[in-house]
N, C-alpha and C positions, 0 to 999 in steps of 0.2 A: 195661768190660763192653759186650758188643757186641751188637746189636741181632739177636733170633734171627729174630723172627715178620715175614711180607712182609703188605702192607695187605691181602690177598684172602685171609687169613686164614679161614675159617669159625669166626665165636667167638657161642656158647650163653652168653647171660646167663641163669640162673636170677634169678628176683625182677626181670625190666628196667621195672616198672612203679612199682618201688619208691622212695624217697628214693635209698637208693645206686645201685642199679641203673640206673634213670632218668641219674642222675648218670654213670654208667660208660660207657652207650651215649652220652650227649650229647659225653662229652671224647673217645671213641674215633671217633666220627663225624667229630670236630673235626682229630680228629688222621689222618683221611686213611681209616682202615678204613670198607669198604666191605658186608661179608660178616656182620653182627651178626642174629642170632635168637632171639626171644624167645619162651614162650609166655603166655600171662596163667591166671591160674588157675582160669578158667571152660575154655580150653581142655584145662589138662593140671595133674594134680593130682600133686603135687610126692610126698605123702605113699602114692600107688600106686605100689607097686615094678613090678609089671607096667607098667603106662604109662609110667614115667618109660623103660624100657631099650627098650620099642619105639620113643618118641619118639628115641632116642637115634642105636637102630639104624637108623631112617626117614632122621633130616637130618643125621648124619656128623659135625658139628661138628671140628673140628680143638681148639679148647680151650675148656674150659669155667669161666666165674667165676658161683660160687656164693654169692648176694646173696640169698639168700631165704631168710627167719627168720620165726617169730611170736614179735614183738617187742611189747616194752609197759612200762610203768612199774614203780615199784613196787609201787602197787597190782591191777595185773595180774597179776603175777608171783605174789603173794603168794595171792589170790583163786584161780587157775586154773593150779594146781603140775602137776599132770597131762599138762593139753595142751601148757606149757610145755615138759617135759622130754620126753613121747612127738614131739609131731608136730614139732618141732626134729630128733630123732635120726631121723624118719621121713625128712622131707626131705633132709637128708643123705646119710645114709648112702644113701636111694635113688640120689642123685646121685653118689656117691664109689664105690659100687660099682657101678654100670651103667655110668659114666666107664674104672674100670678092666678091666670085662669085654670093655668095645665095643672097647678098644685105646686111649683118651685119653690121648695122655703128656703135657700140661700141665694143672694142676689149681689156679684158686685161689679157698681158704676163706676164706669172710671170717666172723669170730668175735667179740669183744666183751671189755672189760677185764677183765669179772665172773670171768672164766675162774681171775685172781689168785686168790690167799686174803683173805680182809681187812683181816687184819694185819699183810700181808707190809710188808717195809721199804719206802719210799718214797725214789725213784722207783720205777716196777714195773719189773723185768728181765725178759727172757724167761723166764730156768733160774728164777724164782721158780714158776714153775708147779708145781703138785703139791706145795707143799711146807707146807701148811696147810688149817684152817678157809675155806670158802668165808662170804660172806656172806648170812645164810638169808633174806631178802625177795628176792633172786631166784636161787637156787642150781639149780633146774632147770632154768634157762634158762641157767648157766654150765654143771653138768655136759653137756648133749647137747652145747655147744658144744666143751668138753673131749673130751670123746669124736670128733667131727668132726678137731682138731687131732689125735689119735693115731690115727686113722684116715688121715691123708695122711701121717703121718712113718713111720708101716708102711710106705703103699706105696711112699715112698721110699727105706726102709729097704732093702725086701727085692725089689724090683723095679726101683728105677732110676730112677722116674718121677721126672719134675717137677714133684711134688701142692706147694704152700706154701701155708702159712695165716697171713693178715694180721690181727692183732688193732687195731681201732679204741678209739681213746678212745669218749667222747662226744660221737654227730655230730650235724649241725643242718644245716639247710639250706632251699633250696626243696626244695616238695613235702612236706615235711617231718606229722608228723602232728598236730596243731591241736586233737583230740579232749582234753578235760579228762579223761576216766575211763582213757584207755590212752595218752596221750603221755608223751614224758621231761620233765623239767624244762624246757629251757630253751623250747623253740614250747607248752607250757602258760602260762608268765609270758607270751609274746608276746598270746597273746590273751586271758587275764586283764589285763594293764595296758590290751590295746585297749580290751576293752567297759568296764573303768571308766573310762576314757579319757571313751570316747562318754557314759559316764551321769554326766554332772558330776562329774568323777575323783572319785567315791567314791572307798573303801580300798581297797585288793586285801592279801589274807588270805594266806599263803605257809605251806607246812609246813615242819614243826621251828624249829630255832634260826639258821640263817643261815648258821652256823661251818664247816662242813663244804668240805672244798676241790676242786674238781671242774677239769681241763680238757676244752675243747670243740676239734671241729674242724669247719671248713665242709665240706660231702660234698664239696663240687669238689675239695677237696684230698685227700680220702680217694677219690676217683675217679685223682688223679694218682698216687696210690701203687698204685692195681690195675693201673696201664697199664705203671707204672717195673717191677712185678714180673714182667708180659706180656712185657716187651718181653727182658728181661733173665732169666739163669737165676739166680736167688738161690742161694748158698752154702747157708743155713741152712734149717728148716723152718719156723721162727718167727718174725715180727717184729712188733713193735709202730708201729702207725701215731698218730703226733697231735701234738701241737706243743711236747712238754714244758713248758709252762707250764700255771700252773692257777692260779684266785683263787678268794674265798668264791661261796659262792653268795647272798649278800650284796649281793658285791660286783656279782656277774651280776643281781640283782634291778634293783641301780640304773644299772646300764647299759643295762639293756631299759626301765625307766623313762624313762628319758632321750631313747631313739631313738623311743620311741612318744607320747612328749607327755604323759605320765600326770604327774599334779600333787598327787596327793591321797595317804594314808598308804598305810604299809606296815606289815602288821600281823604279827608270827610267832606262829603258834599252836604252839607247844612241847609241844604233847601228842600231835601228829605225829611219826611218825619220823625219823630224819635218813639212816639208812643210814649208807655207809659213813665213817667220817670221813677220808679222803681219797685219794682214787685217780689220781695220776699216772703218767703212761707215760713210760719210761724210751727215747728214740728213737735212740739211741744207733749201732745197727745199720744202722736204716734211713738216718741220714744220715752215716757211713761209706760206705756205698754210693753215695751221691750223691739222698738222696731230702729233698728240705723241704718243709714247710707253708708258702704263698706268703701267705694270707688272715687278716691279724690278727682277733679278735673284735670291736671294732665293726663293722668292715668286714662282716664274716658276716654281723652279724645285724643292720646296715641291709639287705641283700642281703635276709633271711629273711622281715623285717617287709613291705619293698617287692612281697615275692610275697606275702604273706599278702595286704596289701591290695586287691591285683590280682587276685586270686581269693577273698576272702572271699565271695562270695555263689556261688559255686563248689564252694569245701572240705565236701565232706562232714558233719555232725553240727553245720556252722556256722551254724547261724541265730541271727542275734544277739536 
């Protein structure tokens, strides 16, 4: 596979302020491109179709990686089904079809595991798409995603573009979001185990039963898979990005335990939900191609923890 794009490239990140996003300019910077433009969402509102196809017409972009989600936990999803599935398919689709109007032949989606069914078989494949029940604590948030994926395999379909869409595990990283009411699992434990850490490792209280099997990927590695798909024209329209392994979330409690110093109990309140009982990506594709995850999990999330601390009076909603 041979390398299409030269570094003077002009490449539109959508979301570049984001965990991924952030993530995606920092390795492409790294890796030589020069030409990355971003705009932040007080500039340019993802969800105006009219704005999004002027800003597009204005700075020309040569390709576009589309990293911008309203993204949230469980209980975000669950709470706020609405915004979830509207302003996900707003963004989007403004960006997939202003991309295709303006003339954009490289397109890449980035999507979320949730897209699966729930019960589909484990590992997840790609062709398992569509072929089940999704999981209802965040199913709005995987249809507009859904919807995004058969929105670039059209235009691939029936025009020839280069749209792909990369579905991620579950990522973590720096930057990462820290908020207890709309974070994922695993930077919620992070700064749960800190502040009981800090208050004489009291308990720290976890939801559900523990059992449920999750893999995580560090964004840097999920940045090296945006750049592998950049750089290279992918076969497929679909691939899953993450590192095929996965443990309890259990297991993940007492390994952020561990990197954070916390000493005192771990309590499972069981009256919580668990979700899915267990979600692995099946990566099979992408490392045929030649694409791997470099960054084991403790590795990551010393990485995660050492940004949190270095920004805690920084982070947003964080006052401890």
């Amino acid at each position: 596979m041979s390398n299409l794009h030269n570094r003077n490239d002009k490449i539109y990140i959508a979301g570049h302020n984001g965990m991924v996003g952030s993530a995606i300019w920092r390795t492409l910077l790294a890796k030589g491109y020069t030409n990355l433009i971003g705009a932040s969402s007080s500039t340019l509102d993802l969800r105006n179709q009219v704005a999004v196809k002027e800003y597009l017409l204005q700075e020309q972009p040569d390709i576009i990686i589309d990293a911008a989600a309203k993204v949230g936990g469980i209980l975000a999803n669950n709470d706020y089904p609405y915004q979830f599935i509207m302003e996900n398919m707003q963004i989007q689709n403004n960006l997939i079809d202003s991309a295709m109007q303006t003339g954009i032949e490289k397109f890449i989606f980035l999507g979320s595991s949730c897209i699966y069914p729930k019960l589909a078989p484990q590992p997840l494949k790609e062709e398992f798409l569509l072929t089940g029940d999704l999981e209802q604590t965040n199913e709005w948030y995987a249809i507009a995603k859904i919807t995004g994926v058969k929105a670039c395999q059209a235009i691939r379909k029936q025009f020839g573009k280069d749209y792909v869409s990369l579905m991620p595990t579950n990522l973590y990283g720096t930057y990462d979001n820290f908020d207890l009411n709309t974070s994922h699992v695993l930077p919620a434990m992070i700064r749960k185990f800190h502040i009981a850490k800090e208050n004489n490792h009291e308990s720290v209280t976890l939801w559900g039963t523990g059992t449920p099997m999750r893999e995580f990927l560090f964004v840097d590695d999920m940045a090296a898979a945006v750049v592998f798909a950049l750089e290279n024209k992918l076969p497929d329209y679909l691939y899953n990005v993450g590192t095929g392994v996965d443990l309890t979330i259990k297991e993940l409690a007492e390994i952020i335990q561990k990197i954070t110093g916390h000493q005192g109990e771990i309590i499972w309140d069981t009256t919580k939900p668990d979700g899915t009982p267990r979600k692995l990506m099946d990566v099979t594709k992408m490392h045929n191609l030649g694409w791997k995850h470099q960054v084991d999990l403790e590795e990551g999330v010393r990485k995660t923890y050492n940004w949190f601390l270095e920004n805690v009076n920084k982070i947003k909603e964080l006052k401890m």
